[in-house]
N, C-alpha and C positions, 0 to 999 in steps of 0.2 A: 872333632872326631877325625883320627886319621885316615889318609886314602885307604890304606890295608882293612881298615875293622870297617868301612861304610857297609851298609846293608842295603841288598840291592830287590829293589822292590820289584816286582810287576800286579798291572791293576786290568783287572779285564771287566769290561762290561758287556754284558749279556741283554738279546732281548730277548725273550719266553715267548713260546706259541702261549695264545690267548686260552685258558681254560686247564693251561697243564703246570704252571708256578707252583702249588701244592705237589705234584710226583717228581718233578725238578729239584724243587728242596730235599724231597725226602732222597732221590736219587744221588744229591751231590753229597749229603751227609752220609750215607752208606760206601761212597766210591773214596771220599775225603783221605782215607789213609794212606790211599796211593800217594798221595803227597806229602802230608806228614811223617812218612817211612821212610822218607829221602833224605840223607843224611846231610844234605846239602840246605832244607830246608830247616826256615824258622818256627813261621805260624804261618797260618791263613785265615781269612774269613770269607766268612759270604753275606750278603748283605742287602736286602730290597731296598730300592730306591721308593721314597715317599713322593706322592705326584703324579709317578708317569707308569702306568701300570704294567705289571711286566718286565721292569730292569730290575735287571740285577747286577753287584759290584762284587767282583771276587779279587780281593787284594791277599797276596801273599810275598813273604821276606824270606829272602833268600842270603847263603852268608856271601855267595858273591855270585857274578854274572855266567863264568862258565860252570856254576854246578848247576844253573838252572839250568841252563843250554844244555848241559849232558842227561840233567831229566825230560828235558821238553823234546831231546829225539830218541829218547827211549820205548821201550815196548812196552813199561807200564803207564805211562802217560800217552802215547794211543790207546790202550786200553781204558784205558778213564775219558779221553774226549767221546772214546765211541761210544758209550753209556749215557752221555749228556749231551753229544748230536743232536739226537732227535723232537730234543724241547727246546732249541735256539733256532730263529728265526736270521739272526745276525747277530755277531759280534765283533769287538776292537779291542786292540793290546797296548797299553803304554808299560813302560820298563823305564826306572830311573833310580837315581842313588839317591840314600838318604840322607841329608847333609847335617842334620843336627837330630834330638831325639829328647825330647824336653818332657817328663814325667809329672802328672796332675798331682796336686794333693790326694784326689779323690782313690789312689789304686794302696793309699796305708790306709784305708778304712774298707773296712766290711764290705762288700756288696752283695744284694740278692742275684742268684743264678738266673742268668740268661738263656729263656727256651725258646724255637720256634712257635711263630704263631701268628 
C-alpha cells in the first residue's frame, strides 16, 4: 500500500460510569453521524470490551491525518464529545497508519446483521 492511500486510523478507548453503558451506547449511535458526515471519514465502530466491564473501543478510519485533525477541532465534533462527556470516567487516544489491509474469506459470504445487545 502506498504512503498516499494509507489509512489513517484512531482508536479511543473509553471507560463508562458504572450503571450508564446501555445510554452510552444508545447515545453514541444517535450522535454517530457527526462523524460518518465527514467527508474525510471512512467508517467507525464502537465496540465493548469482553472482561473488564465498562470499556469501551471506538476505532474509526480516516482517508488521512489532517482531515481528521480538521474534524477533531471542529464544532461538530465538540458537539458530539459534549453529548458523550458525561458517561466517561477516562479516556486515551492512539492514532496510527494502516500498513497493510488483508481481507478474510468470511466478508464473500452472507452474514447475519449485527445488533446492539
Amino acid at each position: 500500500m502506498a504512503d498516499e492511500t494509507r489509512i489513517f486510523r484512531v482508536m479511543l478507548r473509553m471507560n463508562i460510569k458504572p450503571g450508564m453503558e446501555r445510554e452510552f451506547e444508545e447515545t453514541w449511535h444517535s450522535v454517530g453521524h457527526a462523524i460518518t458526515e465527514d467527508p474525510a471519514n471512512i467508517r467507525q465502530w464502537l465496540s465493548r470490551e469482553d472482561g473488564e466491564e465498562g470499556v469501551y473501543h471506538v476505532v474509526s478510519d480516516w482517508v488521512d491525518e489532517p482531515g481528521f485533525r480538521l474534524f477533531e477541532r471542529s464544532d461538530k465534533h465538540l458537539e458530539h464529545r459534549t453529548k458523550l462527556h458525561p458517561y466517561r470516567s477516562s479516556a486515551t487516544m492512539a492514532t496510527m497508519q494502516v500498513v497493510f489491509e488483508m481481507t478474510g474469506k468470511a466478508t464473500a459470504e452472507p452474514r447475519p446483521s449485527v445488533t446492539a445487545g
